[in-house]
Each structure stands twice: as C-alpha cells, then as structure tokens.
Legacy VTK file of the C-alpha trace (Angstrom):
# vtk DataFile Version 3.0
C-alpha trace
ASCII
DATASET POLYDATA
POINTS 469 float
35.104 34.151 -2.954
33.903 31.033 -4.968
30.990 31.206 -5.907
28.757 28.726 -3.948
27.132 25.313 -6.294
23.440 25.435 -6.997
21.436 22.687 -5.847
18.843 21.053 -8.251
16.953 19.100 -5.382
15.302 16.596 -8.074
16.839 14.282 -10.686
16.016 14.820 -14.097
13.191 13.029 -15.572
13.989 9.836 -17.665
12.030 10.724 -20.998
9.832 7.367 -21.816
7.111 6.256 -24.295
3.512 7.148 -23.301
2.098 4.507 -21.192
-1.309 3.750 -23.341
1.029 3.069 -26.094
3.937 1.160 -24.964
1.606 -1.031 -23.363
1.153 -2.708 -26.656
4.458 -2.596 -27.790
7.881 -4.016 -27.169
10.068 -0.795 -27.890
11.891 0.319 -25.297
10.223 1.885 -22.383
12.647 4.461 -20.873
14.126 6.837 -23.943
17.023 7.741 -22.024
19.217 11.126 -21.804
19.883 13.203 -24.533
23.709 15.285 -23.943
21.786 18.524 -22.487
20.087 17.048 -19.337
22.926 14.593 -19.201
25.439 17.459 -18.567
22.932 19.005 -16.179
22.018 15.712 -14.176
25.780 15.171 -13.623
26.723 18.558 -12.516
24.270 17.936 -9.560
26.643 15.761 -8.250
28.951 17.515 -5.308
32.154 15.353 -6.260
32.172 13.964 -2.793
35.790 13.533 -1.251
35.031 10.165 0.389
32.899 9.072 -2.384
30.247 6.747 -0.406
28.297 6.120 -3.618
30.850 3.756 -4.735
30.623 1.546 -1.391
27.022 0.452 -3.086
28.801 -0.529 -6.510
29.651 -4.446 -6.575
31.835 -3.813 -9.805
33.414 -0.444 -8.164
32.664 1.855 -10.790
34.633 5.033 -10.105
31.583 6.583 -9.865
32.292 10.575 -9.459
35.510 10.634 -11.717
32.969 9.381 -14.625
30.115 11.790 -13.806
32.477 14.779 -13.528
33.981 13.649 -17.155
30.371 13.891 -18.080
29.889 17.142 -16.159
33.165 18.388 -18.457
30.898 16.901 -21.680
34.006 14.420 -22.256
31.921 11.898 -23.038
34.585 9.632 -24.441
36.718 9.604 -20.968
33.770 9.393 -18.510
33.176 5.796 -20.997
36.949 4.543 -20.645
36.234 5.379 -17.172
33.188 3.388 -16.911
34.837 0.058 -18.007
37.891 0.558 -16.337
35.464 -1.258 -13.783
32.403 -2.383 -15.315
32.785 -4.654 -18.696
28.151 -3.993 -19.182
27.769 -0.748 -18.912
24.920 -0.444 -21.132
23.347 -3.084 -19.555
23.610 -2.204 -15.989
22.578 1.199 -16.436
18.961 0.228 -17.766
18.492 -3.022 -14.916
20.135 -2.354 -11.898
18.188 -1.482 -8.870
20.796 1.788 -8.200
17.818 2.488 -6.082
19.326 0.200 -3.443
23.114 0.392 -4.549
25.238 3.443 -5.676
22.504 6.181 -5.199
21.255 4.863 -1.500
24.882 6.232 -0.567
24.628 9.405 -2.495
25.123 12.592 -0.517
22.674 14.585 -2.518
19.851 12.083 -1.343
20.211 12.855 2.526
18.039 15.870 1.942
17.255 15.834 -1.674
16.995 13.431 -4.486
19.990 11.332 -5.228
22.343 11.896 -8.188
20.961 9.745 -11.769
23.791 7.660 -10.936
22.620 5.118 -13.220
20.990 6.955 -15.754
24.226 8.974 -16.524
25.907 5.380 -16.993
23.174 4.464 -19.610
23.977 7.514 -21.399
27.818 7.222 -21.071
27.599 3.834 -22.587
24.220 4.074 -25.383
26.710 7.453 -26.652
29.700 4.846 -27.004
27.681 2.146 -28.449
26.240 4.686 -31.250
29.692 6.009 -32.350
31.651 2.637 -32.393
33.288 0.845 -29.331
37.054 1.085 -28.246
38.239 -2.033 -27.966
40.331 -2.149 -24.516
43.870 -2.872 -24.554
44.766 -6.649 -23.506
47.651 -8.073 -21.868
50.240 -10.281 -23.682
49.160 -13.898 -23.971
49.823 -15.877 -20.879
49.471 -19.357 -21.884
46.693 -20.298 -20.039
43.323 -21.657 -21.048
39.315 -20.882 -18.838
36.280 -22.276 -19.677
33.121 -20.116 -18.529
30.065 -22.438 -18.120
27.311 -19.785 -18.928
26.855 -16.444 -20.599
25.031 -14.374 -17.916
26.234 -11.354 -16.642
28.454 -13.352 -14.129
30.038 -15.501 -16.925
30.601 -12.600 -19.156
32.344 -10.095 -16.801
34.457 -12.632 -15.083
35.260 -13.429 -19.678
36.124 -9.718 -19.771
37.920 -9.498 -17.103
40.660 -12.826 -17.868
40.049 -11.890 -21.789
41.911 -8.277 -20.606
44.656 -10.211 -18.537
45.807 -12.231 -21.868
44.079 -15.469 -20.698
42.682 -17.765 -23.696
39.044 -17.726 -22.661
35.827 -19.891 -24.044
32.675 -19.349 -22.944
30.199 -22.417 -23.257
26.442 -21.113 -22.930
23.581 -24.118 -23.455
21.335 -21.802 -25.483
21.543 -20.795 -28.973
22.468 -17.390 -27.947
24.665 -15.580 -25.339
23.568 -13.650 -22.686
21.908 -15.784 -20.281
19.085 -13.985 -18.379
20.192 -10.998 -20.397
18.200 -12.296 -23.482
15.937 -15.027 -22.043
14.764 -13.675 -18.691
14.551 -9.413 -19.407
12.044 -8.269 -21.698
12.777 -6.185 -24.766
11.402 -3.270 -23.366
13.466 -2.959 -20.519
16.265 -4.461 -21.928
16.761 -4.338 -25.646
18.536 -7.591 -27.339
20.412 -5.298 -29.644
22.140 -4.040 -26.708
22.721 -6.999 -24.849
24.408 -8.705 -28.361
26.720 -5.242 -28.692
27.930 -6.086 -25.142
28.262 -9.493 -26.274
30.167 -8.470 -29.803
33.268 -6.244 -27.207
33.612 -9.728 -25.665
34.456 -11.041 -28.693
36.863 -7.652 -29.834
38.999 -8.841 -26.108
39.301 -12.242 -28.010
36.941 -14.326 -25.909
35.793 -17.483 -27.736
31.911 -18.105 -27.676
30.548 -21.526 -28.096
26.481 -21.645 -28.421
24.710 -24.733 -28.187
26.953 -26.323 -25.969
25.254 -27.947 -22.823
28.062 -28.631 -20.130
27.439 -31.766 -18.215
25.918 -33.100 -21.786
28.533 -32.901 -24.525
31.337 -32.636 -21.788
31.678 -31.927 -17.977
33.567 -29.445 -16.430
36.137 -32.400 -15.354
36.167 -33.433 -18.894
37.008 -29.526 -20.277
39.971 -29.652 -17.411
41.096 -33.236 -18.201
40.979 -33.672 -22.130
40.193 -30.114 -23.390
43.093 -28.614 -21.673
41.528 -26.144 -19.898
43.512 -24.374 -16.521
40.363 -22.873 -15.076
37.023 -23.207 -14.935
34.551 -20.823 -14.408
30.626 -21.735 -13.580
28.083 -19.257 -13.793
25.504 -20.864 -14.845
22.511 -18.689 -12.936
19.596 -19.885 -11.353
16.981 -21.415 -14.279
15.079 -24.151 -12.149
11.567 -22.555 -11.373
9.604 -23.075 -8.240
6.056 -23.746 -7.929
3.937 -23.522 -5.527
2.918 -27.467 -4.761
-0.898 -26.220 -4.715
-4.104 -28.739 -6.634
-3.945 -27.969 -10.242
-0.338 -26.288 -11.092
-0.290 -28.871 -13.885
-3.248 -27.653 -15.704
-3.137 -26.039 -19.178
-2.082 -22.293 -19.272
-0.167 -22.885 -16.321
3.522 -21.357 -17.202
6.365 -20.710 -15.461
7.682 -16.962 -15.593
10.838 -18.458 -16.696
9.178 -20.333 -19.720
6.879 -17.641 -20.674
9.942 -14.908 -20.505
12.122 -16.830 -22.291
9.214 -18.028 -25.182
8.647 -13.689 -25.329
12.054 -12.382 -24.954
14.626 -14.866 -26.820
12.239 -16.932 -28.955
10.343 -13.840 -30.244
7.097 -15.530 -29.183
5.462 -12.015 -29.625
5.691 -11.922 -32.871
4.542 -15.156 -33.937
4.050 -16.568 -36.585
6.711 -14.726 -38.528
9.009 -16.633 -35.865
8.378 -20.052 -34.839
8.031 -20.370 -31.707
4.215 -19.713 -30.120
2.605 -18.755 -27.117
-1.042 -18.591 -25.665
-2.108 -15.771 -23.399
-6.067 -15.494 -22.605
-7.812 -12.785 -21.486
-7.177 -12.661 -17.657
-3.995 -13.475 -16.542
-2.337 -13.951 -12.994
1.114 -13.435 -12.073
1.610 -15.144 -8.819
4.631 -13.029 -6.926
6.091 -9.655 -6.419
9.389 -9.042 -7.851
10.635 -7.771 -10.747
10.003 -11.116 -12.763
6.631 -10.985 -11.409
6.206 -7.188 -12.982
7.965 -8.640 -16.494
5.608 -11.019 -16.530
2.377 -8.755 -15.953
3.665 -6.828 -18.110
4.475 -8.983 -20.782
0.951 -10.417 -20.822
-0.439 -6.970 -21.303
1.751 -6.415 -24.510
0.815 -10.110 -25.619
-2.795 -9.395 -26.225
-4.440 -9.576 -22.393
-7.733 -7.574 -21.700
-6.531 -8.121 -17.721
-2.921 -8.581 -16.069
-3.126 -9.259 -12.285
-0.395 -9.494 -9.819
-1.523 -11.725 -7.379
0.932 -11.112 -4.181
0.667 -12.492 -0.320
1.807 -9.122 1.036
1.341 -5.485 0.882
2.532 -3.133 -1.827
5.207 -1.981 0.849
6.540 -5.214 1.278
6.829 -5.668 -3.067
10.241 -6.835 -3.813
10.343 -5.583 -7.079
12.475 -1.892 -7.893
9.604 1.186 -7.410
10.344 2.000 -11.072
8.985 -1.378 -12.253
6.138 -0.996 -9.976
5.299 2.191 -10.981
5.372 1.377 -14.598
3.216 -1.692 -14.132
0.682 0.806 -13.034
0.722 3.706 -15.161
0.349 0.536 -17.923
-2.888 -0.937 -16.465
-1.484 -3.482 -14.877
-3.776 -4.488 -11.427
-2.630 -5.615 -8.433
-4.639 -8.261 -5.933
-2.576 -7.680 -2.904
-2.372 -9.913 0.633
-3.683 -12.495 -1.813
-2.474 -15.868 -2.424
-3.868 -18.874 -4.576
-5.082 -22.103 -2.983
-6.072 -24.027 -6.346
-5.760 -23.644 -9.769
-9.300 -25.052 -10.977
-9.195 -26.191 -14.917
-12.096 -26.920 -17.345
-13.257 -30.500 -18.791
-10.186 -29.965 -21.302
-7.318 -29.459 -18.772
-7.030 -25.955 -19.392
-7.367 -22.832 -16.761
-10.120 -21.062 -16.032
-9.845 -19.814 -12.559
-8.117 -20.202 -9.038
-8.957 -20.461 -5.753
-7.486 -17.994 -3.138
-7.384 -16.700 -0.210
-6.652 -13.307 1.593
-4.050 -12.474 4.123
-3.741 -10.050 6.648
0.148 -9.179 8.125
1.673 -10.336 11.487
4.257 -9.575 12.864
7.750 -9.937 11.107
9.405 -13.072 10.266
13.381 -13.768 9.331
13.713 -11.783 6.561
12.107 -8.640 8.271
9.258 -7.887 6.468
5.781 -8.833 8.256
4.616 -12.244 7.961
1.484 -12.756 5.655
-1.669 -14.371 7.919
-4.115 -16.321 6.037
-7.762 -14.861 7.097
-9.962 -17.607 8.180
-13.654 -17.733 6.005
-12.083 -15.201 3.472
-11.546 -17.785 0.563
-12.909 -16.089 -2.949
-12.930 -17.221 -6.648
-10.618 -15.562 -9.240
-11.600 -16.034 -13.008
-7.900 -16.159 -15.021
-7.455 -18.069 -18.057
-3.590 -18.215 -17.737
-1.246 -18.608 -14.348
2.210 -17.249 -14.434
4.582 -18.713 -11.557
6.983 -16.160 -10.149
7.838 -17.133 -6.853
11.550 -17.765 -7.671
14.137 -20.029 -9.470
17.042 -22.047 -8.383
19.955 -23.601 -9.307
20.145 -26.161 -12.923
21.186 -28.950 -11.175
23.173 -30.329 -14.262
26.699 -29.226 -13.783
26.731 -29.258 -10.251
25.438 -32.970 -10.399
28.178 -33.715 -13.001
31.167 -32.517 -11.202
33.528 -34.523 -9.349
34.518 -33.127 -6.080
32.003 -30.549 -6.105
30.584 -29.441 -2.635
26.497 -28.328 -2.463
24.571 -26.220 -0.355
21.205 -27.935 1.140
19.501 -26.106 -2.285
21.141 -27.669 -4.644
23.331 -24.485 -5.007
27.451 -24.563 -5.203
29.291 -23.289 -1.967
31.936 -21.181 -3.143
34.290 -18.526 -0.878
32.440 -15.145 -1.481
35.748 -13.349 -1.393
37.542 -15.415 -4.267
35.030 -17.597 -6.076
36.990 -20.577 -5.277
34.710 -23.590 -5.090
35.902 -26.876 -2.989
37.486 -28.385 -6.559
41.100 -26.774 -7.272
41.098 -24.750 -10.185
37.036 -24.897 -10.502
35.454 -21.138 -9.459
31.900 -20.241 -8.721
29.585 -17.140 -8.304
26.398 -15.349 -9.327
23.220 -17.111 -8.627
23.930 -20.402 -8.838
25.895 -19.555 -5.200
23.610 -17.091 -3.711
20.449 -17.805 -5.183
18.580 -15.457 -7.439
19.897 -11.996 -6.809
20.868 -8.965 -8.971
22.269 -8.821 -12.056
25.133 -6.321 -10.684
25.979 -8.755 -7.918
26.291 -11.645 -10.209
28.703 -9.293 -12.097
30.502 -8.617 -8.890
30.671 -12.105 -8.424
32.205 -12.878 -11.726
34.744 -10.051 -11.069
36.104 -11.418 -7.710
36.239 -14.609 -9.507
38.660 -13.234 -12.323
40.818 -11.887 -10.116
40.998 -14.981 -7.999
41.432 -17.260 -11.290
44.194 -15.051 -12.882
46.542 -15.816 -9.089
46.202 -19.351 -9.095
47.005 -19.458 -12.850
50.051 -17.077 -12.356
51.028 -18.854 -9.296
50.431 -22.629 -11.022
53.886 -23.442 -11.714
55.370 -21.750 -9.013
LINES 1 470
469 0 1 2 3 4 5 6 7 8 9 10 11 12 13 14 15 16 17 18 19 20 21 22 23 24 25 26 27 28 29 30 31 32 33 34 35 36 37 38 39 40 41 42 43 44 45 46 47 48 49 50 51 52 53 54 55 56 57 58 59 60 61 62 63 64 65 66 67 68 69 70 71 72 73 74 75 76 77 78 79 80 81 82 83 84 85 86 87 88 89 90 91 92 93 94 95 96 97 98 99 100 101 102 103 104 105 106 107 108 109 110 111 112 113 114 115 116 117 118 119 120 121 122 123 124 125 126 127 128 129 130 131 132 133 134 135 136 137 138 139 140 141 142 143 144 145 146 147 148 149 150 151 152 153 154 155 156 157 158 159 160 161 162 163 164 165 166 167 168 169 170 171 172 173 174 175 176 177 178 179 180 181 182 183 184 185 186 187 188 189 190 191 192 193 194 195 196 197 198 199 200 201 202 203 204 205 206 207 208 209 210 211 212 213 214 215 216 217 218 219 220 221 222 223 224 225 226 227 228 229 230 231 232 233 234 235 236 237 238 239 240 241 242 243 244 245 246 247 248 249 250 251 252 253 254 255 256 257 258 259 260 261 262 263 264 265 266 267 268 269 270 271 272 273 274 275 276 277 278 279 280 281 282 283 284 285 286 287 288 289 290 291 292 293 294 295 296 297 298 299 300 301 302 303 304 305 306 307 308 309 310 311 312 313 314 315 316 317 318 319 320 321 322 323 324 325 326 327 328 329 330 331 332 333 334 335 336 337 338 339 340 341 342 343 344 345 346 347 348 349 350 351 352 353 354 355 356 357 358 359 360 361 362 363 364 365 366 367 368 369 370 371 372 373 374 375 376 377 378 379 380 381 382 383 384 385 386 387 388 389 390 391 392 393 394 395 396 397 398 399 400 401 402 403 404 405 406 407 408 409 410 411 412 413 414 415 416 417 418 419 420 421 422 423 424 425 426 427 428 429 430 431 432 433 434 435 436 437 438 439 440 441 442 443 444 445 446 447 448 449 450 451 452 453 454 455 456 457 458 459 460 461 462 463 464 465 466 467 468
C-alpha cells in the first residue's frame, strides 16, 4: 500500500529583513527561498490532475509540472519550464498578487494554506539568474518587422514572445531606460532594478532591438514606423502614466506630488540617494498618501525610507475594503507606517510660501454597496478635522498617456482616453496596429498586462504569416 502524502497545512515563511531596519533602507525586503525550504514548499503541492491553479495564471504557467521539477530538486527543468510560458519570471514571482490568481485555485487552500505558488517561481528564476541564463531557442527569421511602443511588462512579453517566433522586433520605450513601471513605478525594495535589467538583458539574447529615448508620437508616430520605417506590426503598450487628482482647493500647492512623480524621482532617478545622483526630492516630516492600493503602500513606504518621522495612508474606506495585496499591507505596518482610515481630504491648506502644511478632511462612515461591490464610503456630517502633513502624495489612480493614441490615424478610443482593442487578440480598429495592458483596461496587474502582451503575440505572428496569403 502507498504510503499516504503528509500534509504541511502552512506555507513556508518567506525569510525578510527585520522591519526596524529595512524601514530605512532600500535593500530588498523579502530574502527569498534558499533550495531546502524550496524543495519542501513544493512537495506540499498534491500534483492535482485537473490542475485549477493554472486557470488563475494569465501567462499559463504550467504550474504543477514546474513545482514537481522543483519537488525532484531539478532546478534547471522546473526554469525551462517556467518560460516555456512566462518570458519575467523573476519579476512576477516578487509582484504578482498570486494571492488572487494561481494560489486562490489551489487545492491545498480549501482547507489549508495554499501552495507558495509564487514564491517557488521567484526561486526557480533568482537560481537561474545567479548561474547564467539559457538563452531560448528562436525560430528561423521570417522576414517580418514589429515595433513595440513601450517597455512594460506588456511590451516586453508580447517582444519575447515574436523575438522567439523569428520576427525582427524593436522596442521603442520614451524613457532612458527599459522597463516601464518595472523601474519607474516599483520600488527597489520590492522590486530590485538589477533584476528587472537581467530580464531586460534575455530580451536582448532573443535578438530584440531596444531603442531608449525614443518618444513615439514625437520623433515618429506609429503610422510613420508602419509607413516609412517599414515596420509590419505594431505593438502599443504603452501603460497607464497620466495621474489623477482629486480636483479638491489646493492640489497645486508645494509638496503636492503625484505617486507617479515621486515613484519614479525614488525608483528610476535614484532620488534616494541624492546628491551622489542628480536628481532631488523633498519629503517633510508628515506625509499623506491619499489612496489604498499598492501604489498607495509604495508610496508610504517610500516616504518612510526617505527620511519621514510620520507616513499616513489616508483612505475613504475600511481596511477590509484596501485594494492593495495583504502582504503590502502587512508590511506597511510591521514598518510604522499609520493608517487614517474612512478618511478623505477636503483641502490641501499651504503656508504664505505656497508650500503644504496641512489638509482638511473629513470622515466617512460605509453604506451600502455601490457598482464595484464594496460598500460605499458616506461622508459624516459635522465630522470635518485638521491634519498637519508637510507633503501630499496622490494615489488615486493613473490613466492612459494620451500621446500615441492622439497621434494615430484610424485609432478608435474608449470614453477615458483609453484604446479599445479585442481582449481575445489585441487587435485594435487599425489593421496591423495591436493593443493591450493598461492602456486598454486601465491600471491593472502587472501579470495581466503580460497576458495581454501574450495574446497580442500570438495574434500579431497570424496576420503576419497570413499577410501575403
């Protein structure tokens, strides 16, 4: 008689840096697996015939044959297995919310915790990335020439993905870097650059062409790369980068930033380190970080390691109703980050020099639920108070750059300013022009943008092959 599996109810623990310390530092917070608790992690998982953890992957990792390669300590195959499917793996193992994806489908989590789906992936691909990468065989040139408006994680797996089918690809990214939101909108210590650049350096082993600097809709439109650059396909994925404010007295003021410019001053313009690099930011004492997702939580964050005595999150709703992943939450706390919940500003109120010194707010109390199902926040009449901050960070959301949409020919655009595209092939209402990520949907995830960019590839590489036809 076989003998019947063990069960190990809980996950293992990620190791991570003490939270007094990393609270003033921009190392990496989670450590990650070492090969031991891998091995043990992924022999928790019960190898499920009908594998439902994979219906939660947008990339459709083949999600039990890697963990039982891991199981098997062939570290090397459960890898190859990885990317058969996903071209980020270190990436997507440290910032997506598997939370709500891969491990909400797990077996093991109907009665105990869910399998570390995406901590074994981190491992899998931080073991690769420290012995060398294997660059992935590529099909036989086809001919054909795509342009990829943006770097993100949309723009670089749909890259991958034609690079492997022996299309001639360029990417064209507006900043002096690649990587998109990667680099400019995740902070080093979730999300180290050096990783994010190693992702970027296997783009370039497939052969993809990177071209920094290069604003599309500025130095050439996307009708412009189709009709004099000779390009077959074009791919946009240029994200979501327009913040929103909230339209309240005094958003202007000095000290006023949006998360997007304050992220992107920290993360890619090494603002935390200033002055040995050049670019500078000011954080006072008391900062507010107006929202509740994870850009909110970067943000608090952020300030804390930038020098703040006080880092608020200042949200309408309950904790329950928090968009951001539990983990960041959690780790907000445990750093000393403080939370003014069912709170909202009504003014930001600035001294005799323009600058910030506090806001006006006022507190809510829930009703019942609105459209997206979460209670609706109720102002409380008479409750208005006074909140002493020295420096407002926006994070109520971003949408679409409006530049290459606005420069397109032929282009069809959602009421947002977003472009409507087919979810199923990326196809946008110009032939030969394809779509996805958040400058469709809106700000999402960075695994759906990949998804996105994935569907895309596929749909790109038929209508080249069928062009001539």
């Amino acid at each position: 008689m076989a003998e019947k599996k063990q069960i190990i109810p809980e996950k293992h623990p990620m190791p991570a840096q003490d939270p007094v310390e990393r609270a003033h530092n921009f190392n990496e917070v989670a450590l990650g697996y070492d090969e031991e608790t891998a091995v043990a992690e992924a022999q928790r998982c019960l190898q499920c015939k009908k594998e439902p953890c994979r219906q939660g992957c947008p990339v459709e990792v083949l999600i039990p044959q890697f963990i039982k390669l891991v199981a098997e300590r062939d570290f090397a195959g459960a890898i190859r297995k990885i990317k058969e499917k996903n071209a980020l793996p270190a990436v997507c193992g440290r910032v997506c919310p598997q939370e709500n994806q891969c491990e909400k489908y797990c077996t093991m989590g109907k009665k105990y915790q869910p399998v570390a789906i995406g901590r074994l992936e981190r491992f899998c691909a931080d073991w690769e990335l420290a012995r060398g990468v294997e660059a992935p065989a590529v099909a036989p040139p086809t001919g054909f020439k795509v342009a990829i408006v943006g770097s993100g994680p949309s723009g670089l797996t749909c890259a991958a993905d034609l690079a492997k089918k022996g299309h001639d690809v360029t990417i064209f990214e507006a900043l002096h870097v690649a990587g998109g939101v990667l680099m400019y909108g995740i902070p080093e210590f979730r999300l180290p650059k050096k990783v994010v650049q190693a992702e970027v350096e296997n783009l370039k082993k497939l052969g993809v062409h990177i071209e920094t600097n290069a604003v599309v809709g500025k130095f050439a439109t996307v009708d412009e790369l189709m009709e004099e650059e000779g390009f077959d396909a074009v791919y946009i994925g240029t994200g979501a980068g327009l913040p929103h404010f909230m339209g309240i007295p005094g958003e202007n003021s000095c000290g006023v930033y949006s998360a997007n410019e304050f992220l992107t001053r920290t993360n890619l313009m090494k603002a935390y380190c200033f002055p040995e690099c050049d670019t500078p930011i000011k954080v006072g004492k008391k900062v507010a970080v107006l929202g509740g997702g994870n850009v909110a939580m970067d943000g608090a964050r952020t300030a804390l390691r930038l020098g703040a005595e006080e880092s608020w999150i200042v949200y309408r709703r309950s904790e329950k109703e928090l968009p951001a992943r539990h983990e960041e939450v959690e780790h907000a706390i445990e750093e000393g980050v403080k939370f003014a919940l069912l709170t909202s500003p009504t003014e930001i109120i600035a001294d005799e020099n323009g600058w910030v010194k506090a806001m006006r707010c006022i507190k809510y109390e829930l009703g019942e639920p609105d459209a997206s199902g979460r209670c609706r926040p109720v102002p409380i009449e008479g409750s208005e108070f006074t909140m002493e901050v020295d420096t407002v960070v926006v994070a109520i959301g971003q949408g679409p750059n409006p530049l290459v949409p606005r420069t397109t020919k032929g282009l069809e655009l959602g009421k947002k300013g977003n472009i409507v595209a087919n979810l199923e092939t990326g196809a946008t209402s110009k032939p030969g022009v394809y779509a996805g990520g958040d400058v469709v949907t809106g700000a999402a995830t960075v695994i759906l943008a990949m998804g996105a960019g994935r569907v895309a590839a596929n749909s790109i590489h038929d209508y080249l092959m069928n062009k001539n036809k």
